[in-house]
C-alpha positions as CSV (number, residue, x, y, z in Angstrom):
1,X,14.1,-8.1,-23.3
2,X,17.3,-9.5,-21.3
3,X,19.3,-6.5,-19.4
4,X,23.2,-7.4,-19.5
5,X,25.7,-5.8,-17.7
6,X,29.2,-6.3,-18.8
7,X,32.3,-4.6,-17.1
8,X,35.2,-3.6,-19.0
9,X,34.1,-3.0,-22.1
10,X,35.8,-0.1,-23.3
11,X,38.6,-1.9,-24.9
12,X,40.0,-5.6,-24.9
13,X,38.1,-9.2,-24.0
14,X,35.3,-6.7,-22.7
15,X,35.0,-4.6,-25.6
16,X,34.5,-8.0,-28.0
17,X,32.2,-9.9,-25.8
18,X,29.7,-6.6,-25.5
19,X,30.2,-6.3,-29.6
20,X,29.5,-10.4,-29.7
21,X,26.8,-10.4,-27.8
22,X,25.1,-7.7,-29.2
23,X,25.3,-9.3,-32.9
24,X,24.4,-12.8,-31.7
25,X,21.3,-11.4,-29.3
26,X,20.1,-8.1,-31.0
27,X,17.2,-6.4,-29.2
28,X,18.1,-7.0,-25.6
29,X,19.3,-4.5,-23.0
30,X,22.8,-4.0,-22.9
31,X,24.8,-1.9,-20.0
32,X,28.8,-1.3,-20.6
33,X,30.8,-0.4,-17.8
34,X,34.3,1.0,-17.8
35,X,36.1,4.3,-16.5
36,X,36.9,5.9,-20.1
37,X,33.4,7.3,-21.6
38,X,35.2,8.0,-24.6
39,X,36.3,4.3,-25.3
40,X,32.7,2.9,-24.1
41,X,31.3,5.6,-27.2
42,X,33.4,3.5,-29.6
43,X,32.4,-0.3,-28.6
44,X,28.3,1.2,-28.6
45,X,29.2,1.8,-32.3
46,X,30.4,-1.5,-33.1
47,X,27.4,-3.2,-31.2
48,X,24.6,-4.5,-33.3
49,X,22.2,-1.5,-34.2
50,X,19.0,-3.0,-33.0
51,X,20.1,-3.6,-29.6
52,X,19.7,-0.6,-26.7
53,X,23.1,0.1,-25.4
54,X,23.4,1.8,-22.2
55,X,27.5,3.3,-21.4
56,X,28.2,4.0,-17.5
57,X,31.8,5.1,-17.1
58,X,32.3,4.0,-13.4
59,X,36.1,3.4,-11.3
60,X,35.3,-0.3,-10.0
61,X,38.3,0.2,-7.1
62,X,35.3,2.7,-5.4
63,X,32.6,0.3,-3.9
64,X,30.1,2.5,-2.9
65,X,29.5,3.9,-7.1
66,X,29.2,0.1,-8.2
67,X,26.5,-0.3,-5.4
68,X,24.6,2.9,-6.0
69,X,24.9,1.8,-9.9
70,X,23.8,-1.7,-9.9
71,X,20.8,-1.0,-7.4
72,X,19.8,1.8,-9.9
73,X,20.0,-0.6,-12.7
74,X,17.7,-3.1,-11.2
75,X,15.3,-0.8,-9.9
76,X,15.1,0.9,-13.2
77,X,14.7,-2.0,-15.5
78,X,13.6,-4.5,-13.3
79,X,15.8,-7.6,-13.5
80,X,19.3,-8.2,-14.6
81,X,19.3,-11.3,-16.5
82,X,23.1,-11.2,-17.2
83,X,26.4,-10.0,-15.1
84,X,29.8,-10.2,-17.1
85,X,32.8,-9.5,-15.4
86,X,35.7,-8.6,-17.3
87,X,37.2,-5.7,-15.8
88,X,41.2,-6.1,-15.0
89,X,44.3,-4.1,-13.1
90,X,47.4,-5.1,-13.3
91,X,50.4,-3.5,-12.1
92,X,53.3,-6.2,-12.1
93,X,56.1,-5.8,-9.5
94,X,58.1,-8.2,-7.8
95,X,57.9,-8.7,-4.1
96,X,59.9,-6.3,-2.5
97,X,58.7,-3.9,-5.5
98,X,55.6,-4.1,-4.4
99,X,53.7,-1.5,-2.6
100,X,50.5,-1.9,-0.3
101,X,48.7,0.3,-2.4
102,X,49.6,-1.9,-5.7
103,X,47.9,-4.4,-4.2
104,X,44.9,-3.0,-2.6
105,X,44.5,-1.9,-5.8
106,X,44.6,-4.8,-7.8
107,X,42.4,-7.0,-5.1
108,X,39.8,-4.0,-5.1
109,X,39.3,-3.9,-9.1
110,X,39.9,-8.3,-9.8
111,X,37.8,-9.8,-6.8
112,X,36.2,-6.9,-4.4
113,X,34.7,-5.2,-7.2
114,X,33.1,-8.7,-8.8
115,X,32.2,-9.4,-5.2
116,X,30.2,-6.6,-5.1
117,X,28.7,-6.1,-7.9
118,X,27.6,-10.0,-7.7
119,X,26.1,-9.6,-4.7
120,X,24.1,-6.2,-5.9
121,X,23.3,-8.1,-8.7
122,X,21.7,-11.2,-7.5
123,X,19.5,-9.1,-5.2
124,X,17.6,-8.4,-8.2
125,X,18.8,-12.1,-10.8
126,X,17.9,-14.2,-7.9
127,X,13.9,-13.5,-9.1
128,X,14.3,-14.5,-12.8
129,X,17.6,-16.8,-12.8
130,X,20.4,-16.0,-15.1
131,X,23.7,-15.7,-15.3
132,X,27.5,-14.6,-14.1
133,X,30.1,-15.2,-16.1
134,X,34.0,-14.0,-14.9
135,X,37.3,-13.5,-16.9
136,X,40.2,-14.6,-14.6
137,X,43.6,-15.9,-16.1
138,X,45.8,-18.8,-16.7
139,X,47.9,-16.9,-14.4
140,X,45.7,-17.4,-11.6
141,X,46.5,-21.5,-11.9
142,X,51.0,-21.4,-11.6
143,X,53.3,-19.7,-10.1
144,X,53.9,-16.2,-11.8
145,X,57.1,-14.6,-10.2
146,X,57.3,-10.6,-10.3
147,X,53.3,-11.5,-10.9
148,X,52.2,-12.2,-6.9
149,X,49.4,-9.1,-6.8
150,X,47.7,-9.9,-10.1
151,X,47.9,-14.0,-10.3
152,X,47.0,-14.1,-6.2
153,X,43.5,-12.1,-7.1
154,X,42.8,-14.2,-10.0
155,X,43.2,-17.5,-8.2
156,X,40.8,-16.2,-5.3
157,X,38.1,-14.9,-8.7
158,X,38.9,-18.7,-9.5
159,X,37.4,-19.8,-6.3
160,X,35.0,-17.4,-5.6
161,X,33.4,-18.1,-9.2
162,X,33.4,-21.8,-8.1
163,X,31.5,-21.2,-4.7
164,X,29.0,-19.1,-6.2
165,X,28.1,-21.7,-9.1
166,X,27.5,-24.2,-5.4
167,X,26.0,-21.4,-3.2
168,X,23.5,-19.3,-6.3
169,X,22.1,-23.0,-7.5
170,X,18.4,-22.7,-5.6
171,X,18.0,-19.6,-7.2
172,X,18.5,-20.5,-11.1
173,X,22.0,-18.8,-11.3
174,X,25.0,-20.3,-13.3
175,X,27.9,-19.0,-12.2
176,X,31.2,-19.5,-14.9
177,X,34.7,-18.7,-14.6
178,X,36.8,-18.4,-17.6
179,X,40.6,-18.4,-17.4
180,X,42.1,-17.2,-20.7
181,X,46.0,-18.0,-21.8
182,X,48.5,-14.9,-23.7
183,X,45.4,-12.7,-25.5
184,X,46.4,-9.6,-27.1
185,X,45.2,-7.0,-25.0
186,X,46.4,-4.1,-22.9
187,X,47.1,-5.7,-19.8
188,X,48.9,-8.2,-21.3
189,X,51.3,-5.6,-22.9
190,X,52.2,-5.0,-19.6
191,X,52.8,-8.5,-18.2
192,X,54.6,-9.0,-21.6
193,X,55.8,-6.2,-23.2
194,X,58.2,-7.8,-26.0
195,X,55.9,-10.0,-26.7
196,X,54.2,-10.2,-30.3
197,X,50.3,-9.5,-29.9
198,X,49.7,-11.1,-33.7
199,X,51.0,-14.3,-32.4
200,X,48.8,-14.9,-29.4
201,X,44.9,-15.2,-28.9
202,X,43.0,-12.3,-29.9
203,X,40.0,-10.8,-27.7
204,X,37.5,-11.9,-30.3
205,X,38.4,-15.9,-29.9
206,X,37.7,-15.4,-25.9
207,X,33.8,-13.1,-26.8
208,X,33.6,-16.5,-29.2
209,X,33.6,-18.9,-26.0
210,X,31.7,-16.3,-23.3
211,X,29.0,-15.9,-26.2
212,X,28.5,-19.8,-26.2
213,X,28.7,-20.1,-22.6
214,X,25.7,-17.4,-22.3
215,X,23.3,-19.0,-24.6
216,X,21.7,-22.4,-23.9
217,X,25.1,-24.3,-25.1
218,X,26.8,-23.3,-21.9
219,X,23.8,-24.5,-19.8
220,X,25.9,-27.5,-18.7
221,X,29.6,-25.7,-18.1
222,X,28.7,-23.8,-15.3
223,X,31.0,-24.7,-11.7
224,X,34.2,-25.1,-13.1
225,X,37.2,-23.3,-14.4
226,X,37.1,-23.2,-18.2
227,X,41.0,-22.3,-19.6
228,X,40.4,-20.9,-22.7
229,X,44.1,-21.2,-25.1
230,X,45.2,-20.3,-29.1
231,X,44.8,-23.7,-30.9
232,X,48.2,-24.2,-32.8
């Protein structure tokens, strides 16, 4: 049995990739992470029926939880095969909009809390190999004015996925970093909120390329930044 931890899941990219997974690898051990409880109820009923869901509401932005939880996970189950980041903040402002606690916030939730919960996880994925897989943005790639905050900490999840592929090697860990274009999700109702959600990239097409990259396909695609776009 594989034990997966995926962050996020209670609505958006998250939500599809733990229902994905779950249909495409029924049986294995999967733990959802997100602050609503409520919302992480409703993606364990979509997940495949066969496959042991686990829902930990947790706030990411408090460093000390995500340690305490991921240690606890590890020494419970015994391994942690699979780390999914997805979790994302957003709060966009322009410059002189935005506040010190804005971005604190924002770094805490997009890189701190991967940081850590990388780190606590490959204490334990370091043993058995596996595999890290994190959502950043197009956004993190241009210049995003009235964006700085959010597209700054998903140009430093860029890089940090990048050293981590280099630096977790001798151990059997791929690391992945996926940047997806416009997808119809809640933070992007924020970034763009005229914007049509039927006419961009649904969650489900990005859980389509993280479910590849996590089985034996993606072997290969580890190391570099993998922008994920709606075909026209």
């Amino acid at each position: 049995m594989k034990v997966y931890i995926i962050t996020g899941a209670s609505k958006g990219i998250g939500k599809s990739t733990a229902i994905k997974l779950s249909h495409d690898n029924p049986g294995d051990l999967y733990i959802i992470l997100a602050r609503d409880l409520s919302k992480l109820i409703e993606t364990k009923k979509l997940m495949h029926v066969d496959s042991n869901v686990i829902t930990k509401p947790i706030d990411l932005s408090d460093s000390d939880k995500v340690i305490k939880l991921i240690r606890s996970i590890g020494d419970e189950y015994g391994r942690i095969d699979y780390l999914i980041n997805v979790a994302g903040y957003v709060n966009p402002k322009s410059l002189l909009e935005t506040t010190v606690e804005n971005w604190e916030m924002t770094f805490k939730v997009n890189i701190l809390s991967v940081f850590v919960l990388t780190r606590e996880a490959v204490r334990f994925m370091k043993k058995t190999g596996g595999k890290i897989l994190n959502v950043a943005s197009t956004a993190g790639l241009s210049s995003r004015p009235g964006w700085s905050a959010y597209s700054s900490s998903k140009a430093a999840l860029i890089s940090f996925s990048k050293t981590m592929s280099d630096e977790l090697e001798e151990y059997g860990i791929k690391s992945y970093v996926v940047s997806p274009g416009r997808c119809a999700t809640d933070l992007r109702k924020q970034l763009a909120p005229e914007e049509d959600p039927t006419t961009i990239m649904q969650p489900e097409e990005v859980a389509d390329v993280i479910s590849n990259l996590m089985g034996e396909n993606g072997n290969n695609l580890d190391g570099q930044n993998i922008i994920i776009r709606k075909q026209l």
